[in-house]
C-alpha positions, -999 to 999 in steps of 0.1 A, spaced: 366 -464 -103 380 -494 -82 413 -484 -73 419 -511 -44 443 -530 -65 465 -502 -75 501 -487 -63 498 -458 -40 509 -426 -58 542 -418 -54 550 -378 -63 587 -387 -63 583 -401 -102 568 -380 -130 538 -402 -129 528 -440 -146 528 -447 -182 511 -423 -207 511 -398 -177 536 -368 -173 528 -350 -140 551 -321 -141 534 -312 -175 499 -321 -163 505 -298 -133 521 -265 -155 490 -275 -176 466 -270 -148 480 -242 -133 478 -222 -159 445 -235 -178 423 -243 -147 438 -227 -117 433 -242 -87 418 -273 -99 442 -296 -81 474 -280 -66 504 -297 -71 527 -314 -62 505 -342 -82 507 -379 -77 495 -409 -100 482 -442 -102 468 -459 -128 430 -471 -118 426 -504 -125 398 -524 -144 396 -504 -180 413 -526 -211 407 -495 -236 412 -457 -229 433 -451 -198 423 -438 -162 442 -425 -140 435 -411 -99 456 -381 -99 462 -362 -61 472 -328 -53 474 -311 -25 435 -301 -28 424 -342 -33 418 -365 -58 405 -357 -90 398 -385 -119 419 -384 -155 409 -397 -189 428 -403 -217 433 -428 -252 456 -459 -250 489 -463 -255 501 -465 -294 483 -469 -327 445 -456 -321 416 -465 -345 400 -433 -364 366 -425 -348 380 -441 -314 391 -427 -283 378 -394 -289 380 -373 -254 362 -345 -264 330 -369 -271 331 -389 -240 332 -356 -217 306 -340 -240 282 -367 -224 289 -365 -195 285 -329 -194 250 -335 -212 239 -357 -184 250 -347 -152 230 -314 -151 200 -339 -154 208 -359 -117 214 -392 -142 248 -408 -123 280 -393 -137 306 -379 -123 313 -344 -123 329 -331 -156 357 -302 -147 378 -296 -175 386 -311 -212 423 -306 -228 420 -310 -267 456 -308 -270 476 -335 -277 508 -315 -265 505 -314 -229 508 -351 -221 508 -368 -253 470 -371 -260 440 -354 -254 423 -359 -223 400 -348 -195 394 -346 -161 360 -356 -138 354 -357 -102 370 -391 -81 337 -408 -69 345 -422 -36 326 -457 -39 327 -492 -51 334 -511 -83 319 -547 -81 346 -561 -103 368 -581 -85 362 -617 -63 358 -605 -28 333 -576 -42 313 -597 -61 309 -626 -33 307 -602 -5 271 -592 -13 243 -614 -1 220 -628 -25 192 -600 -16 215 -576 -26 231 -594 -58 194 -592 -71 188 -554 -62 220 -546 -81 211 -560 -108 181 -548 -106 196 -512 -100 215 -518 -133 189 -524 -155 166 -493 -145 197 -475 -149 200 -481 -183 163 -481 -194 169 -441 -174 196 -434 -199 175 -445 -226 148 -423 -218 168 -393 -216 159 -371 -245 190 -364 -262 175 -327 -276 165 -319 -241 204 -325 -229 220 -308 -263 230 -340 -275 206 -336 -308 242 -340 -330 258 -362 -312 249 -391 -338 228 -400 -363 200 -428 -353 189 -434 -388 208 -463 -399 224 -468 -364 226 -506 -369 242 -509 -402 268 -482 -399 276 -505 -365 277 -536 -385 298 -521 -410 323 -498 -389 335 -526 -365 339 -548 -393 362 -515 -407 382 -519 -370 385 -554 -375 404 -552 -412 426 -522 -394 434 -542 -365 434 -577 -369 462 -604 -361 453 -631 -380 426 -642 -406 391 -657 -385 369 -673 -412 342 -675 -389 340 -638 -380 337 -631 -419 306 -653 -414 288 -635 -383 294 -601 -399 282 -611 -434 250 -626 -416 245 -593 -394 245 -572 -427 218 -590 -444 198 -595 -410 192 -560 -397 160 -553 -378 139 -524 -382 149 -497 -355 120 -489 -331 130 -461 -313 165 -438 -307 186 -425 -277 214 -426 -261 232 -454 -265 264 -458 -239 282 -486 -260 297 -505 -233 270 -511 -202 280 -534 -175 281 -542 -139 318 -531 -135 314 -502 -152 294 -483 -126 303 -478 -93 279 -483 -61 280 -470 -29 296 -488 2 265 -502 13 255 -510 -24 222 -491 -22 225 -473 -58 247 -466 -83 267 -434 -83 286 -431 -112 281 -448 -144 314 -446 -162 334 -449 -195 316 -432 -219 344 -437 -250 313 -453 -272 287 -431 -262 266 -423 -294 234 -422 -300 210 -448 -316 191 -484 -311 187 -488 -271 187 -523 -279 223 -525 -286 232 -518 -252 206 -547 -237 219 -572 -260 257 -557 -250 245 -563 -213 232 -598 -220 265 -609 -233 281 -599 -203 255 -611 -181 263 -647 -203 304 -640 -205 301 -641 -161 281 -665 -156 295 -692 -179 331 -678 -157 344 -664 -193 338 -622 -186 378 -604 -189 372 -586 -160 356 -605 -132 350 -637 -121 324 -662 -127 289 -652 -112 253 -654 -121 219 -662 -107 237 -689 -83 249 -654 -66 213 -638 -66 224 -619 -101 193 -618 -125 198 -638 -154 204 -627 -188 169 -635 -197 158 -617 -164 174 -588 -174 159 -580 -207 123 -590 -194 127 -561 -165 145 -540 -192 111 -542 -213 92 -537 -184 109 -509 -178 116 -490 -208 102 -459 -213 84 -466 -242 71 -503 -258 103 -517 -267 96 -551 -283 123 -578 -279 115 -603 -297 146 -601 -318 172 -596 -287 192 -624 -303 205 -600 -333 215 -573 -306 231 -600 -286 251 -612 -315 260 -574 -323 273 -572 -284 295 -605 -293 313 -596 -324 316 -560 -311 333 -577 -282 355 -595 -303 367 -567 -324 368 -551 -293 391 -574 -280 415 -581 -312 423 -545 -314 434 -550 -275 458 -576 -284 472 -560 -309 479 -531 -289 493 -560 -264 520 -575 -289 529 -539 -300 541 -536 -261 512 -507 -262 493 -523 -232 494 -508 -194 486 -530 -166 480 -567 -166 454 -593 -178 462 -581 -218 480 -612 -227 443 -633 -222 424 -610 -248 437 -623 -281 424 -659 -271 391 -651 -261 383 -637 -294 373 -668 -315 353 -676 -284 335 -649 -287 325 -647 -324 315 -688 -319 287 -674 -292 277 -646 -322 271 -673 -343 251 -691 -319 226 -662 -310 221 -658 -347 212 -688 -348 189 -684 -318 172 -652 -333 160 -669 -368 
């Protein structure tokens, strides 16, 4: 969690939006005692455009919070109690997570569920300087990193971690076809023609599903965090789509942000690609197959990558609604609505690649 750009905490206010810190602190004292000793102090961490994160300090350090936007909140979305339950799963295993330390269920205590997870003292390549600091060498070991990363997660055996429940892979890639479409009729601004298209192609284009796991649902660079010397990845982080199901759908996820960067369009980061040492998009999936723990054919990436594009754009509607409903907390919201149709244009075009 990056939190370079954000305020210091100051324990003189009750804490940032969506945050009370005199409740949080009564919470903890009497639910988890000595946890993190107040007097707290917040700050909202910067970088996440969905469920909020916030670096919360006591006098016994820095402990990490978790909790759903602002406002109106989709059914199925947000749910705290599934994104700790992964993490939990996986850190027992060495797989990079932080530490899980306590889950509140009760929407009482600051206004929605949340939970709490170690502060992972490291870096976030999210930003300019981060991303142009590292030499070319390095560029290509991260991504590198990145990719066996994922293809670790992947091979994780969800029965062997008590995750045999947490979804159902059978039918993985219609339900997702047809439950994003669901969050774009509850969520939508305006009436996009062209999205009706991509999601009535994805429907009758399905492929046949090759293998299950854990999916993460929202893989990227600047969602794990490095070390300082960027050597490996610590922590991966936001969990809030974690199911499980089709592998693929994360490597095609990952290729459109790979593309979104490198064509200077990603939300959260500036423009950088192979010019930078970065493996290309096409890079990635051939090390990804390479990789994998079992033969994962690829040959219909396209589909997953126009999945990762109209899940983006949905993604990315619901934001901007949340954004003209004043639900929003921190900056770079008011870009999100606009980036949408671009978005489901570049579905189009990788269906049209994969036929």
């Amino acid at each position: 969690m990056d939190v370079a750009d954000a305020a210091p905490p100051d324990a003189a206010h009750t804490g940032p939006p969506g945050l009370d810190l005199a409740r949080l602190a009564a919470y903890l004292d009497e639910a988890s005692p000595g946890l993190v000793h107040g007097p707290l102090a917040g700050e909202i961490i910067a970088g996440g455009k969905s469920n909020l994160t916030y670096r919360v300090v006591g006098a016994s350090g820095a402990v990490v919070l978790r909790r759903p936007p602002l406002g109106h909140v989709l059914p199925t979305a947000h749910d705290m109690a599934r994104e700790y339950r992964v993490i939990a799963a996986l850190h027992p295993t060495g797989f990079p997570v932080p530490v899980p330390l306590h889950l509140c269920p009760d929407p009482d205590v600051i206004g929605a569920p949340f939970y709490l997870m170690s502060y992972v003292d490291g870096r976030v390549l999210r930003g300019r300087d981060d991303i142009y600091s590292v030499s070319p060498a390095t560029a290509a070991r991260t991504s590198g990193m990145l990719v066996d990363t994922l293809a670790a997660l992947h091979a994780t055996d969800p029965a062997a971690v008590g995750l045999t429940d947490f979804g159902r892979p059978e039918g993985f890639l219609e339900r997702q076809v047809r439950r994003w479409y669901q969050q774009w009729e509850r969520s939508k601004t305006r009436e996009l023609a062209s999205l009706e298209q991509v999601a009535a192609i994805l429907r009758t284009t399905v492929p046949e599903q090759t293998r299950a796991g854990i999916v993460h649902g929202d893989y990227r660079l600047d969602n794990v965090m490095v070390d300082t010397e960027v050597s490996k990845i610590l922590a991966v982080l936001d969990w809030e789509m974690a199911t499980l199901g089709d592998p693929l759908a994360d490597v095609g996820l990952l290729v459109v942000y790979t593309e979104l960067a490198a064509d200077g369009l990603a939300p959260t980061q500036p423009r950088f690609g192979p010019e930078q040492g970065f493996l290309s998009a096409s890079a990635l999936v051939d090390r990804y197959a390479s990789e994998a723990a079992e033969a994962t054919p690829v040959d219909r990436i396209g589909w997953y990558v126009a999945l990762g594009y109209y899940k983006l754009a949905i993604i990315s509607e619901g934001i901007h609604a949340r954004y003209l409903q004043g639900k929003t907390v921190g900056a770079g919201f008011e870009r999100m609505g606009s980036s949408v149709p671009i978005l489901v244009d570049r579905a189009r075009a990788a269906l049209a690649g994969a036929t």
